[in-house]
N, CA, C and O of each residue as an XYZ file, in Angstrom:
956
protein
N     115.317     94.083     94.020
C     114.189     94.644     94.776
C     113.110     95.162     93.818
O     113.437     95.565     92.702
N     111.764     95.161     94.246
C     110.885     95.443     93.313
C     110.521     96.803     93.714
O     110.625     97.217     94.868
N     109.943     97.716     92.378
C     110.243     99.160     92.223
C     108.483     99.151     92.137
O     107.759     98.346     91.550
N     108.112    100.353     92.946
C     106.699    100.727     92.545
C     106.518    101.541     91.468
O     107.174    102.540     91.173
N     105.320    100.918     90.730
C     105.027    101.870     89.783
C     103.422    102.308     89.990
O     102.570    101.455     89.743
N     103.006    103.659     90.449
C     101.770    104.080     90.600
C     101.183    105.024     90.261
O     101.527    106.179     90.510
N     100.043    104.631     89.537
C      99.533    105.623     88.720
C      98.192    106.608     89.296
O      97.147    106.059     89.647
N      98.328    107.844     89.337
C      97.120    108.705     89.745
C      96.698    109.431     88.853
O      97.274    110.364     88.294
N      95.433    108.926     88.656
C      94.380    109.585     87.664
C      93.778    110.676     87.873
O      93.038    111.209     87.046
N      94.099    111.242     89.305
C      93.172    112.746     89.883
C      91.884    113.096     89.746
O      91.078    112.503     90.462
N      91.461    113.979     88.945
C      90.437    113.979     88.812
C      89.733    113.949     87.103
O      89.138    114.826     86.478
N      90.036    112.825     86.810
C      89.923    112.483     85.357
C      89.369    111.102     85.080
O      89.555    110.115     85.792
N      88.614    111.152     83.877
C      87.566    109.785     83.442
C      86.479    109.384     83.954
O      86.623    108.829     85.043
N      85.576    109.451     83.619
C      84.321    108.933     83.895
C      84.263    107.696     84.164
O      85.303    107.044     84.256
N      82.765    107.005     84.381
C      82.579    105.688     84.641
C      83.118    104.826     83.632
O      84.043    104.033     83.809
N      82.281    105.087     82.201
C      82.832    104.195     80.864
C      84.580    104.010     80.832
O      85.291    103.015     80.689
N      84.860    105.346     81.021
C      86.501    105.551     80.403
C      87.468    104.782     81.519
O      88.421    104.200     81.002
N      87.377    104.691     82.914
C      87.745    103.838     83.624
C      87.552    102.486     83.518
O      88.564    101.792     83.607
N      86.450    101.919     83.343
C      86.373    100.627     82.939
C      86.723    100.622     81.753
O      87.445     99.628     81.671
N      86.666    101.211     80.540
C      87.668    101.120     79.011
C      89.491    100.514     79.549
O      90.190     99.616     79.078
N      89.722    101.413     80.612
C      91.098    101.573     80.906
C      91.204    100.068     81.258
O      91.568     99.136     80.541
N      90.699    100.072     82.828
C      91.270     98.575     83.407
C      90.700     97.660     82.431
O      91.727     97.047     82.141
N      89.925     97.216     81.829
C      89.492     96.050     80.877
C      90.359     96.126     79.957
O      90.317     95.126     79.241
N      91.480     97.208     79.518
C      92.719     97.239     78.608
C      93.663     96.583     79.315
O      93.967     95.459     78.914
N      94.360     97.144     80.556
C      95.144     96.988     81.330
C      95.380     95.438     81.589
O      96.304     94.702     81.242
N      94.072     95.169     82.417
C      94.276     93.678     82.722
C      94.675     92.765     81.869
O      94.538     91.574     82.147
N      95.193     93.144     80.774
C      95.539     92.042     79.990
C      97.022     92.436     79.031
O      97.374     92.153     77.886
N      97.620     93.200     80.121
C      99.198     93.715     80.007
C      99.751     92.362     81.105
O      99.140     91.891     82.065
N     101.144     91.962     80.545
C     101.312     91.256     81.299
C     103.110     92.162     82.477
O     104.105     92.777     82.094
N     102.819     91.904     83.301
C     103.667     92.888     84.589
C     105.172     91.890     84.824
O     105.365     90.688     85.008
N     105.984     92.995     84.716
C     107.103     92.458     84.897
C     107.582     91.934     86.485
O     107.795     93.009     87.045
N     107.791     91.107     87.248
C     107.907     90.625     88.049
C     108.754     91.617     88.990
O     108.733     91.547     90.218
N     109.285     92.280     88.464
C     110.204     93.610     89.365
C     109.275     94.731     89.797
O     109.641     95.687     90.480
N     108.009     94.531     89.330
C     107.092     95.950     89.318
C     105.941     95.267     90.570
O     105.519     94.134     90.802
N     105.718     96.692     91.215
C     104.726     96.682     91.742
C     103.705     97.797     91.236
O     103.911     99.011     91.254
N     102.743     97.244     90.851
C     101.845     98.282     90.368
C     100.319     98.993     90.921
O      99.257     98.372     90.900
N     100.436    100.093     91.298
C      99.319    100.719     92.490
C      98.676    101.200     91.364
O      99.375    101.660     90.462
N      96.918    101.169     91.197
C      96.182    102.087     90.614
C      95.417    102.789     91.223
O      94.504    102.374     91.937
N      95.830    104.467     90.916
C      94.547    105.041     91.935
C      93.946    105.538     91.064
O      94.539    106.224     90.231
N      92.161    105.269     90.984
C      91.705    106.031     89.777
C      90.234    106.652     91.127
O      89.991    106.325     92.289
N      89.542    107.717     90.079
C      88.334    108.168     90.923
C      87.740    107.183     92.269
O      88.114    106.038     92.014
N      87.214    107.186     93.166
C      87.145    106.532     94.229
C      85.906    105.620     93.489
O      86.160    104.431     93.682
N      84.816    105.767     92.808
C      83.915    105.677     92.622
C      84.148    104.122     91.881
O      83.535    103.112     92.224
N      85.154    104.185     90.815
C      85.661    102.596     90.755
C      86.825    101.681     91.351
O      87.549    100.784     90.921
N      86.607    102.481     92.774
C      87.676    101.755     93.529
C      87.022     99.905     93.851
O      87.816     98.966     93.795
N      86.108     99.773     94.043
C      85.401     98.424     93.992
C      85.696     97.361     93.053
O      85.991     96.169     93.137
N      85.389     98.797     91.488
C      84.866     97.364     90.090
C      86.927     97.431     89.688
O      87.522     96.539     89.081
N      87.468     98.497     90.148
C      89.295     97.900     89.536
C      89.589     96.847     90.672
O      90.231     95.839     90.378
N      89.064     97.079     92.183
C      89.617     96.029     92.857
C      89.561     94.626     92.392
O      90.385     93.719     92.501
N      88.297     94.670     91.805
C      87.799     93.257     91.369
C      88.411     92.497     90.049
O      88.407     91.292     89.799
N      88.868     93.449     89.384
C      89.314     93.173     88.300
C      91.080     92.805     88.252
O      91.755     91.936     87.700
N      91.367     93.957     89.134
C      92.843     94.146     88.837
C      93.730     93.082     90.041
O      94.849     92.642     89.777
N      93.113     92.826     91.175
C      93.479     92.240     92.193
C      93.901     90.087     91.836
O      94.589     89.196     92.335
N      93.048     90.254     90.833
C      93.322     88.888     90.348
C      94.954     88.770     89.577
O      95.694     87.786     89.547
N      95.185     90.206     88.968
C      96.723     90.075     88.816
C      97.863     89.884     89.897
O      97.707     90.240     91.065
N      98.691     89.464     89.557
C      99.845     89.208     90.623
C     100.931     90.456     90.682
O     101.492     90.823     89.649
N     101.207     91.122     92.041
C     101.478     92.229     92.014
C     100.845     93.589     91.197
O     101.311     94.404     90.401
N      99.611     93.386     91.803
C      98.927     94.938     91.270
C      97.610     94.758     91.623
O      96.820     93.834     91.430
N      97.474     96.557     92.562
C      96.871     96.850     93.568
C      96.192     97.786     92.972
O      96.412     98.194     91.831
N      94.964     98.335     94.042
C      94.142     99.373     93.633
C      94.577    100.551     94.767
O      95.107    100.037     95.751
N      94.505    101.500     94.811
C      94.676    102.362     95.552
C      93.508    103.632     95.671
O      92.709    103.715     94.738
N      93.413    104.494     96.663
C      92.706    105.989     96.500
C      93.467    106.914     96.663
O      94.467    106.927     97.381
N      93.110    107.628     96.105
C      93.534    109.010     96.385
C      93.711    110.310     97.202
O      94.279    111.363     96.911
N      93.087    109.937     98.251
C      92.598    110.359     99.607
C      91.826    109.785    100.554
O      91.162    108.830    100.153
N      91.692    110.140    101.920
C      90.973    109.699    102.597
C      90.497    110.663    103.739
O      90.838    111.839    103.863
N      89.710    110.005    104.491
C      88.204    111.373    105.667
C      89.488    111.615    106.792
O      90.179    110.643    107.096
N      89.775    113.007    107.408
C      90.691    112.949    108.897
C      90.068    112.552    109.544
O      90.674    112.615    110.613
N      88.698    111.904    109.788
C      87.989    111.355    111.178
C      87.704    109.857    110.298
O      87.548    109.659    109.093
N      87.715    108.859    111.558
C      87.457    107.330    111.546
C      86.231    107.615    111.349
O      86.122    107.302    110.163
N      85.122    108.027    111.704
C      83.686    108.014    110.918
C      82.895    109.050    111.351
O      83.334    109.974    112.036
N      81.537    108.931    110.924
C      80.708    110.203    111.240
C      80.039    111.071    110.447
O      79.531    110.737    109.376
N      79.997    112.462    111.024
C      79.502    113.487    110.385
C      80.342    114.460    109.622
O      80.712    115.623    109.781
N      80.560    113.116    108.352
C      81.574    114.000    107.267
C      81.031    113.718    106.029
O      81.436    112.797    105.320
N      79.953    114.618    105.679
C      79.503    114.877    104.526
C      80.453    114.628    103.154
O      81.373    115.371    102.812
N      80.142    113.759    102.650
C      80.550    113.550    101.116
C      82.171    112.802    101.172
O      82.754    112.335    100.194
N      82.659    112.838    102.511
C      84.048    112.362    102.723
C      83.997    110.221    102.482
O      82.935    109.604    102.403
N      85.176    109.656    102.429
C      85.270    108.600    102.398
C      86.628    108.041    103.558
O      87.838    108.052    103.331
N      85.828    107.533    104.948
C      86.931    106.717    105.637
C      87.908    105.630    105.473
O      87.593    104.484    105.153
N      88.875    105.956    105.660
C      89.810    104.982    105.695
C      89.389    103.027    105.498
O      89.639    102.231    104.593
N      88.734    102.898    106.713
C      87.861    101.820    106.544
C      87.077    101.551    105.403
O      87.223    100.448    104.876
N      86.239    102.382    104.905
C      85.202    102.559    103.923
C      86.238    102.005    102.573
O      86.125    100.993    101.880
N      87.177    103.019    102.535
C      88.161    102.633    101.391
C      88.931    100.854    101.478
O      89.160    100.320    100.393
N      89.133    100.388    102.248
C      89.898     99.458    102.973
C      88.793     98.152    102.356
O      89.328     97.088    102.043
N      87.420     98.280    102.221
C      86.718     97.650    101.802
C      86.075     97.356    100.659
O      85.248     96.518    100.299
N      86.884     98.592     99.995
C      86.086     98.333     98.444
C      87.205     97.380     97.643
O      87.134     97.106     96.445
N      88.478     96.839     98.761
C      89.734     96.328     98.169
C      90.412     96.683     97.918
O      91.211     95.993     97.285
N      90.693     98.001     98.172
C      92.084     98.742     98.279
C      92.835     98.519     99.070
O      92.656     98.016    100.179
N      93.865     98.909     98.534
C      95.619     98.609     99.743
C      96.172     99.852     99.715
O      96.877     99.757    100.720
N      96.364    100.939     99.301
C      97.065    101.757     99.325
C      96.076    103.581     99.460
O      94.897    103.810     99.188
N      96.728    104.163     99.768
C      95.812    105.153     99.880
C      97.260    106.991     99.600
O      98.198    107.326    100.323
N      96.682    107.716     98.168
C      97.537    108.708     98.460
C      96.765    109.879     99.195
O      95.682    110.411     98.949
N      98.116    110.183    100.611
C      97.761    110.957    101.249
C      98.718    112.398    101.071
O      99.854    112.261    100.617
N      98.234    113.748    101.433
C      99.506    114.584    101.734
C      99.864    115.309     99.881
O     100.807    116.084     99.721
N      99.194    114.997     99.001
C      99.734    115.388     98.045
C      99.620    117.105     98.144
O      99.068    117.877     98.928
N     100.547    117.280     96.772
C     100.946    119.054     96.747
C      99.467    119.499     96.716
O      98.892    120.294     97.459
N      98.933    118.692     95.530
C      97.699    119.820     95.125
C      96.769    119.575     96.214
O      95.826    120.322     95.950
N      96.537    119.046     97.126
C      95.563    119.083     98.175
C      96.293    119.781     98.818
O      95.558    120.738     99.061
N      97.681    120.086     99.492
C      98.091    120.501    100.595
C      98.083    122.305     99.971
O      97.884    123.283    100.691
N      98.284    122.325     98.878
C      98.493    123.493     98.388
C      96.949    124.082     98.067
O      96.429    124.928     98.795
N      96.307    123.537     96.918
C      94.895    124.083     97.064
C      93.840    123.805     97.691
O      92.834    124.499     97.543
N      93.861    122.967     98.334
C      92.881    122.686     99.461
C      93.425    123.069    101.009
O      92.951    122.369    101.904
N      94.217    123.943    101.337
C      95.305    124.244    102.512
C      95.316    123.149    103.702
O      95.097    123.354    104.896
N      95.703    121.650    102.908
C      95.994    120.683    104.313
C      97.254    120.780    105.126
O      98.335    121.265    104.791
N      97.039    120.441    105.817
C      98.342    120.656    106.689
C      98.651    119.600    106.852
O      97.920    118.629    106.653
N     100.042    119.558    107.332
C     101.168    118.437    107.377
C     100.359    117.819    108.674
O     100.512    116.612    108.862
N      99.524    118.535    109.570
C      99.159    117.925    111.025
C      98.066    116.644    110.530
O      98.022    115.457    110.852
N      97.216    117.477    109.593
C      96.076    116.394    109.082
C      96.686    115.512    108.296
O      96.435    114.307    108.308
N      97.473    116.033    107.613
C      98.071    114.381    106.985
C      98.150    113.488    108.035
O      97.504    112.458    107.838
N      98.791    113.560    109.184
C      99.535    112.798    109.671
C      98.119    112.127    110.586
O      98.255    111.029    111.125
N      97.255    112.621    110.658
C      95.685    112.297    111.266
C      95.480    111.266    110.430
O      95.170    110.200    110.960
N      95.571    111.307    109.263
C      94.800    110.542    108.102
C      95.951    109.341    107.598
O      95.534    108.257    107.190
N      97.180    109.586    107.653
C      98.223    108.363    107.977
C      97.972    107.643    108.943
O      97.662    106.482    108.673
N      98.006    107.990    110.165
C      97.161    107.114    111.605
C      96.198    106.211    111.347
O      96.226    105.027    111.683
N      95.054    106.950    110.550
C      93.874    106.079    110.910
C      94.006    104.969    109.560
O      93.402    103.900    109.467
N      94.904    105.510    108.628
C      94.875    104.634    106.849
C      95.709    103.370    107.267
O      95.459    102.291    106.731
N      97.061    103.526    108.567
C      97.404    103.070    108.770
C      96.583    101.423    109.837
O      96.789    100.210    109.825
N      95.473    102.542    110.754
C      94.889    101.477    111.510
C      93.983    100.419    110.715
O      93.740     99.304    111.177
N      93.639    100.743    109.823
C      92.649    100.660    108.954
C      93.206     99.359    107.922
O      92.523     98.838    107.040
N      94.614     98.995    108.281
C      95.117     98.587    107.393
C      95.502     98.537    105.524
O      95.640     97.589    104.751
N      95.572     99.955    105.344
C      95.838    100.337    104.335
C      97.265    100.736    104.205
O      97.880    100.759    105.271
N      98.124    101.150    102.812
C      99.183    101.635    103.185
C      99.051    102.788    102.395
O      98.563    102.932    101.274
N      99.588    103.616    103.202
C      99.572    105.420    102.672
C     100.857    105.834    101.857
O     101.904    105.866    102.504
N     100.902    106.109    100.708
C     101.854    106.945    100.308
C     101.696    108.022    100.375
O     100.907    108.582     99.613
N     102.500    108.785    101.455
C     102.583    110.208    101.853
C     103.757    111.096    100.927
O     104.976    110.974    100.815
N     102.601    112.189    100.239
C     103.725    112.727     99.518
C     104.052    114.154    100.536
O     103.253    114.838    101.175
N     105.506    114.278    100.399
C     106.554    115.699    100.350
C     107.197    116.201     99.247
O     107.824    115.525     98.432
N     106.983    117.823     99.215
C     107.705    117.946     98.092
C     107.802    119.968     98.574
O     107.025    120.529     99.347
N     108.872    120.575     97.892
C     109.476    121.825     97.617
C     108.860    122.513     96.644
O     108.514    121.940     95.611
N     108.629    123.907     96.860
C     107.672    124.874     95.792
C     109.089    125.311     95.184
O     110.084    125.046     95.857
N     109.276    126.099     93.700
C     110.063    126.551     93.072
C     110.400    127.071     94.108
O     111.149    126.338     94.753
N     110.014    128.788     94.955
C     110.673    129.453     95.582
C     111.703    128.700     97.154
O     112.541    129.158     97.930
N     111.163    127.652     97.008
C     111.778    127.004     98.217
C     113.316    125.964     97.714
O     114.108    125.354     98.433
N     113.293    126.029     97.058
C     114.379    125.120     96.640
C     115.943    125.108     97.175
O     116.843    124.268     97.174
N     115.826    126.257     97.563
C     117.433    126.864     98.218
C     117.421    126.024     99.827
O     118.389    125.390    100.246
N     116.494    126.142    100.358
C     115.724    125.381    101.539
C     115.322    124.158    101.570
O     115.293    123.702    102.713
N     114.971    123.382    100.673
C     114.651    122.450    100.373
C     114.438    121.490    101.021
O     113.480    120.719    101.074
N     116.074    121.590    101.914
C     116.371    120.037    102.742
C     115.228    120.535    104.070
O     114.493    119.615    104.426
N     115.045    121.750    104.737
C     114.595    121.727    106.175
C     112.829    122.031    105.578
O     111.890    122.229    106.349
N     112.726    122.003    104.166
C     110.883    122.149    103.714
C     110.390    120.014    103.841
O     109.478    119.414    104.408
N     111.477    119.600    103.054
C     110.988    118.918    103.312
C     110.921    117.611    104.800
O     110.057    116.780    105.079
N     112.201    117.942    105.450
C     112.053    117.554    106.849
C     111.363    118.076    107.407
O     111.022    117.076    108.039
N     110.479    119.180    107.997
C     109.600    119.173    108.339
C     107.773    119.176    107.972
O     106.745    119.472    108.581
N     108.074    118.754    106.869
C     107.044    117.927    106.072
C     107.050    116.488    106.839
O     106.181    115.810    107.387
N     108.464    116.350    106.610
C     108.445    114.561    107.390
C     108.237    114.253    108.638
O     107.683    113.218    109.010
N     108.718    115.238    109.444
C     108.372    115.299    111.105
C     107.001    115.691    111.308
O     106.435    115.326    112.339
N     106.467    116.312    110.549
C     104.744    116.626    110.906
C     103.850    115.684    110.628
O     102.983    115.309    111.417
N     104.124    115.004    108.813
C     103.301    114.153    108.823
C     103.329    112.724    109.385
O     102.377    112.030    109.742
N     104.714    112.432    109.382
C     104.910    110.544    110.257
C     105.324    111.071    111.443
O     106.481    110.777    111.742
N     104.638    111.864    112.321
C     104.807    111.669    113.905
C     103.812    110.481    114.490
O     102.591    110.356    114.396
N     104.928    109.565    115.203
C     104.300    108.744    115.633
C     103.722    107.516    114.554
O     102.887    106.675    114.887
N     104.328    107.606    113.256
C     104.210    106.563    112.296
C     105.255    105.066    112.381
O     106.363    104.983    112.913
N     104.800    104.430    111.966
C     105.843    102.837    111.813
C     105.877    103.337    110.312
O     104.904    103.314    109.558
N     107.608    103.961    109.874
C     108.003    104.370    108.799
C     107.973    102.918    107.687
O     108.118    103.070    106.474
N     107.827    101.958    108.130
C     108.006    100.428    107.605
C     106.468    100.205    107.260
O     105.971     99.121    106.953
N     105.775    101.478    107.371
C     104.028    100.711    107.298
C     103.844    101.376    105.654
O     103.141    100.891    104.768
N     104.675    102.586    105.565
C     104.268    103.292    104.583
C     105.015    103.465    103.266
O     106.011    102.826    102.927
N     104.337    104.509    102.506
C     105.609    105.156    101.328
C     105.689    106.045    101.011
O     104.629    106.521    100.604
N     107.093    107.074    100.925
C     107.213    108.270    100.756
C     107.269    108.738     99.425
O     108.267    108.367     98.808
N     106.693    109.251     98.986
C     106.639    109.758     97.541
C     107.192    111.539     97.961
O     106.791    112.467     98.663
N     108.492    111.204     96.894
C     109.245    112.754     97.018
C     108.220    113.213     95.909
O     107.652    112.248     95.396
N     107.755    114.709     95.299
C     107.433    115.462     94.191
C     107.721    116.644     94.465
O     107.247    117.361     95.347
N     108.742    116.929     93.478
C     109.004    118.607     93.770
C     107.965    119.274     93.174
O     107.878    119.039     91.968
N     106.902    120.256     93.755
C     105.682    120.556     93.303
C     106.085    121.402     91.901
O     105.308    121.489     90.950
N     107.387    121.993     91.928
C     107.545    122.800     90.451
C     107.363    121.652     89.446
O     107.070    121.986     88.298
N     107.465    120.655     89.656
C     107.838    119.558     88.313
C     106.780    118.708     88.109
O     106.709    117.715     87.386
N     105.713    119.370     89.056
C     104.442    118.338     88.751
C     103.173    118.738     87.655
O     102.720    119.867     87.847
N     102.700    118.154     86.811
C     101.986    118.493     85.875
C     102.946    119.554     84.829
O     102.247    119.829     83.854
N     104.019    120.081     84.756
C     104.528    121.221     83.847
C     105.402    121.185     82.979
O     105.875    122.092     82.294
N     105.782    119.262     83.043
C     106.829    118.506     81.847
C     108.207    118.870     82.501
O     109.220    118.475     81.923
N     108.332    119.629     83.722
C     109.421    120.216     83.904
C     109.933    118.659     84.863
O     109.042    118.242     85.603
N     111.036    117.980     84.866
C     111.418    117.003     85.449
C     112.996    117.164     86.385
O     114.121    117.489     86.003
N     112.529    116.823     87.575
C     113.860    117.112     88.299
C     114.874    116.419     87.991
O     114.614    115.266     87.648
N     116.308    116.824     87.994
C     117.420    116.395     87.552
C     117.902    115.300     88.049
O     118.099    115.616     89.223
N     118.262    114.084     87.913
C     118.211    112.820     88.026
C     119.320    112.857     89.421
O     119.256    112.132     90.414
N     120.346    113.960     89.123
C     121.138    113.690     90.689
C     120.531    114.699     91.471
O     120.713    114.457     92.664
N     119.892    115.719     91.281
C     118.575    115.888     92.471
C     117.570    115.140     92.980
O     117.051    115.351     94.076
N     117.302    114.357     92.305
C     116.466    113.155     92.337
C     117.036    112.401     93.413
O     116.471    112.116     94.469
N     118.558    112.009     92.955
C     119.313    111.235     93.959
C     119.490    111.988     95.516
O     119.225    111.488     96.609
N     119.809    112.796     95.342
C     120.318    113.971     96.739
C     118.896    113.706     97.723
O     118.917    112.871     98.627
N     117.930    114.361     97.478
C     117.120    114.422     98.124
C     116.661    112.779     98.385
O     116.054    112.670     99.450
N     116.808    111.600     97.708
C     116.214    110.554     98.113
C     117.266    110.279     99.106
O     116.618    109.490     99.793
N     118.373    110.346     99.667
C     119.295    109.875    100.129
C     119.074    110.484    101.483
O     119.055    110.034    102.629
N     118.906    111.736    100.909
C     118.726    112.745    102.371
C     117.516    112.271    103.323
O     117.532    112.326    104.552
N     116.496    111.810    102.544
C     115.182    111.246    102.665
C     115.447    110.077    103.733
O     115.142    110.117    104.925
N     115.985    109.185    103.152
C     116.525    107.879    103.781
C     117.757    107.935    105.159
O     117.929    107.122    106.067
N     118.426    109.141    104.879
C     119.209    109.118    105.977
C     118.475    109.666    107.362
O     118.513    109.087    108.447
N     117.850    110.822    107.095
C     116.783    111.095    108.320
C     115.783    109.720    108.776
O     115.717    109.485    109.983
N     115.111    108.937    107.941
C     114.573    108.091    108.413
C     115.089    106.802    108.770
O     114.599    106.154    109.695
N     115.967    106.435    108.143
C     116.537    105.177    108.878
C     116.523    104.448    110.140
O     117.286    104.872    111.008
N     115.888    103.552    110.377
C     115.716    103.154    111.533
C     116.662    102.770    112.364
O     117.619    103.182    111.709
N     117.162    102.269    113.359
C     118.390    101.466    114.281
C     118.268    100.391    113.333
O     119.295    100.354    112.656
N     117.372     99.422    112.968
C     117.479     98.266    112.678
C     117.684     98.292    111.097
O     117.023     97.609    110.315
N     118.536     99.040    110.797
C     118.533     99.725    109.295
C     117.857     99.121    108.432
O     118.254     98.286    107.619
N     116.051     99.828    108.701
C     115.151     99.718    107.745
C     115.041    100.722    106.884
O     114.241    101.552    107.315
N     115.480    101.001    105.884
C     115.399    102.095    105.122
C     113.978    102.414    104.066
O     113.763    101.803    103.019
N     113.148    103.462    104.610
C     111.921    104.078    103.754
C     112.002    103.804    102.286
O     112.969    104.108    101.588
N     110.907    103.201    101.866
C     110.595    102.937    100.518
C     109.975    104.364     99.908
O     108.851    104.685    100.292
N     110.692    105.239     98.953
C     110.673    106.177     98.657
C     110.721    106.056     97.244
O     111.584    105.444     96.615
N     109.209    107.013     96.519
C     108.946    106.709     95.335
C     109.229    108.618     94.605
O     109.047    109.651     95.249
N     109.722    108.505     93.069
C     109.479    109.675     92.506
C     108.508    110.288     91.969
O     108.097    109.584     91.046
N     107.643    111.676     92.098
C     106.741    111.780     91.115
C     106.829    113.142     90.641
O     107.467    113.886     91.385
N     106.376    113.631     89.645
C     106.714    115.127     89.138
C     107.172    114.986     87.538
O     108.384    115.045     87.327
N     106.480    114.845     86.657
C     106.423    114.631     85.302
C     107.259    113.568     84.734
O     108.199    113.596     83.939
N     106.505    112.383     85.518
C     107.338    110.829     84.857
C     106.478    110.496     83.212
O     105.341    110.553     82.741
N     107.291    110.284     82.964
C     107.023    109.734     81.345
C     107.856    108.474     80.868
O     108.874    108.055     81.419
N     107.202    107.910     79.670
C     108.023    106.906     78.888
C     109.465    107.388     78.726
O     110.385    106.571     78.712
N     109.643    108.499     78.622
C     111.067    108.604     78.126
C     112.208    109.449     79.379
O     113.294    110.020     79.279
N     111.282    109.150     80.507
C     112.074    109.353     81.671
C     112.216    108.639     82.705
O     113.022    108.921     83.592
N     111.332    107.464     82.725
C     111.199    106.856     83.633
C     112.378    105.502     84.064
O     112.466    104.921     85.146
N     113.268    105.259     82.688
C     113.805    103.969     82.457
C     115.052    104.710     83.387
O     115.707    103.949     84.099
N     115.420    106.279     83.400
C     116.696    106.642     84.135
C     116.484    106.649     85.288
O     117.186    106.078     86.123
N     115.096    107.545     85.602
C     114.477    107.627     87.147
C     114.764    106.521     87.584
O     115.478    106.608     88.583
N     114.522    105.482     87.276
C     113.796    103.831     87.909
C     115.316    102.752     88.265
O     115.519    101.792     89.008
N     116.357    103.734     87.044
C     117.942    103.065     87.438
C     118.385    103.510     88.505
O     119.171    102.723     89.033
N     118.236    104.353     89.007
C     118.747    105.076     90.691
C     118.697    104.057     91.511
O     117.757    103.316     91.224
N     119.585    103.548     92.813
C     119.072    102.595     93.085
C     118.881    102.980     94.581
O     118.835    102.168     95.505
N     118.756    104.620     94.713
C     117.502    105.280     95.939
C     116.391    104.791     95.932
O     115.789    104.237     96.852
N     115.925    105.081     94.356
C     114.790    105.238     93.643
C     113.898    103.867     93.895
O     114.224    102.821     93.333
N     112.675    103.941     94.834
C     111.982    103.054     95.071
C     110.709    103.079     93.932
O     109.754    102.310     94.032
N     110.803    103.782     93.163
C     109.461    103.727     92.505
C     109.522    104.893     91.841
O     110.524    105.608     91.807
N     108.106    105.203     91.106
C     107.276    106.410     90.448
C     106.037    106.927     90.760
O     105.285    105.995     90.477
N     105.399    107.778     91.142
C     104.135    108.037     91.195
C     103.862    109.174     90.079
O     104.171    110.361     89.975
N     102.942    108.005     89.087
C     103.061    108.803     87.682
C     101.227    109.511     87.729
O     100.242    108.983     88.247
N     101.325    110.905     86.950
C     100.273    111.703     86.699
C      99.443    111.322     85.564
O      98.647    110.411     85.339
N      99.937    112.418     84.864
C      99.291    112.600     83.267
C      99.903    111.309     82.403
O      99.239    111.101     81.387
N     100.837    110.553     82.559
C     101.550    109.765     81.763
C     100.130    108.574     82.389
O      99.734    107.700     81.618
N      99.597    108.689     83.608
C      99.175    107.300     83.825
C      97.656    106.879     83.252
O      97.048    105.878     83.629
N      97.211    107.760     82.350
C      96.042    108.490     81.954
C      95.620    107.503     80.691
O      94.454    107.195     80.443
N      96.810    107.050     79.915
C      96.462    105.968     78.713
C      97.250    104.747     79.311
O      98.426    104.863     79.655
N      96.659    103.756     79.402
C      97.284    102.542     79.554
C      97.902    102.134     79.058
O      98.483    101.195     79.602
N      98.282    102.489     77.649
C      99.607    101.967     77.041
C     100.868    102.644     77.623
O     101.792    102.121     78.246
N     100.626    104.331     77.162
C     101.815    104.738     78.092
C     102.246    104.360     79.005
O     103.405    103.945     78.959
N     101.399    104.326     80.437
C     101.547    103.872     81.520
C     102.401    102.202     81.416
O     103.500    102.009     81.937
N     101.666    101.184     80.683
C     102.367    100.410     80.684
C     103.794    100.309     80.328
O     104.541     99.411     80.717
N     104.171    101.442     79.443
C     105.522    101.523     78.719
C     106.270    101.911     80.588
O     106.971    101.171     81.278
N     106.006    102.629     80.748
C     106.998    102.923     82.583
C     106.489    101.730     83.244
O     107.488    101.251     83.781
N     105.556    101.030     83.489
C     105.894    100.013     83.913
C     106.828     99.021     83.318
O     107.179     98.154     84.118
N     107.342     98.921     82.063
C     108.508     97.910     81.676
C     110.219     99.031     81.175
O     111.251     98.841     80.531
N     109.511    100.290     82.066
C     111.316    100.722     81.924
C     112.075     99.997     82.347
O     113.278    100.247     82.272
C-alpha cells in the first residue's frame, strides 16, 4: 500500500524561495510506494500545480480553506477557488489554527463539507494538548465526531498530531503512535471494512520517519519543519 508523505510549509518562503524549492524538487525521482502532497503558501498553489503535477504521484495541496462556498469573505480563499489553481488536497482542522486562531471542531467540519463538494481531499487533523493526554482517547473522539459529521470517511485523511510534539523535536513514542492509530481506525471503520487512511505528524524527521512509516497503521506523515529543505524532505520521502 502506498504511504503519504506531506509536506507543510506554514507560513514560510517567499515567492523566489518556493520556486527555488519546487524547481529542486521536480527533479527528485519518487519512490513508487509514496504519495507525495505539497502544501506550500497558497500564493504558489498555481505555479507548484503546474510544475509538480506532471510528476507521477505528487500533488499540490493548501493549507486551509474559506467556511463559506463564496462571498463576503475578505482576504479568505474557497474551496473551489483552491480546487482550481490544481490542487487536490486541502489541510483542514490543524492544532495551530484550532488552537491560535480558536476554530472549532464545528467549522472544521463546515470546511470538510464544502472541500469535500468541491472535490478536493481534506486532511483533517486531530490531536491531544500535553495536559490532555491521560484523556486522550475521548479528546480525540470527539474531535472526530465534530469534525466528520456527516463525512464519507473514504473521501478524506486523518492526520493524528499530538499538539505537544509539534514543532518542539519532541516525537511521540512509536507504540503511542500505534495505540492511538488503531483506536483511530477502530472507531471509524466502516461495515464494509473500509478502514481511514490515517497519517502521522508532530516532529517527523530523516531520522524518524523510516520507523514511523514501518507501522503498518501508519498511513503516512504530515511533515513540518523537516519539509522546509527539499533534500531533507526528500530523505522521508525514501524512508
Amino acid at each position: 500500500m502506498t504511504k503519504f508523505i506531506i509536506a507543510n510549509y506554514k507560513m514560510n518562503k517567499n515567492f523566489d524561495e518556493c520556486m527555488d524549492y519546487i524547481n529542486t524538487f521536480k527533479n527528485f525521482r519518487l519512490p513508487r510506494e509514496r504519495t507525495v502532497v505539497i502544501c506550500p503558501p497558497d500564493y504558489v498553489l498555481d505555479n507548484f500545480a503546474s510544475v509538480i503535477h506532471k510528476k507521477k504521484n505528487c500533488f499540490v495541496g493548501a493549507q486551509d480553506s474559506a467556511i463559506e462556498r463564496d462571498g463576503s469573505m475578505t482576504g479568505e480563499l474557497s474551496a473551489t477557488m483552491i480546487k482550481s489553481t490544481g490542487a487536490k488536497y486541502v489541510i483542514l482542522g490543524h492544532s495551530e489554527r484550532r488552537n491560535k486562531l480558536g476554530e472549532t471542531s464545528g467549522e472544521v467540519n463546515k470546511k470538510v463539507k464544502l472541500a469535500v463538494e468541491a472535490g478536493l481531499v481534506p486532511i483533517v487533523c486531530v490531536g491531544e494538548k500535553l495536559e490532555e493526554t491521560k484523556k486522550r482517547k475521548s479528546v480525540i473522539l470527539n474531535q472526530l465526531k465534530e469534525s466528520l459529521k456527516g463525512v464519507d470517511i473514504s473521501k478524506i485523511i486523518i492526520a493524528y498530531e499530538p499538539i505537544w510534539a509539534i514543532g518542539t523535536g519532541k516525537t511521540c513514542d512509536v507504540k503511542d503512535i500505534q495505540f492511538v492509530h488503531q483506536y483511530i481506525k477502530s472507531k471509524l471503520s466502516t461495515k464494509n471494512n473500509f478502514e481511514p487512511v490515517i497519517v502521522y505528524g508532530g516532529s517527523v524527521k530523516p531520522s524518524n520517519a523510516g520507523e514511523i512509516l514501518s507501522l503498518e497503521c501508519v498511513d503516512g506523515v504530515l511533515v513540518g519543519g523537516s519539509s522546509l529543505d527539499p533534500y531533507e524532505f526528500y530523505k522521508i520521502v525514501k524512508s
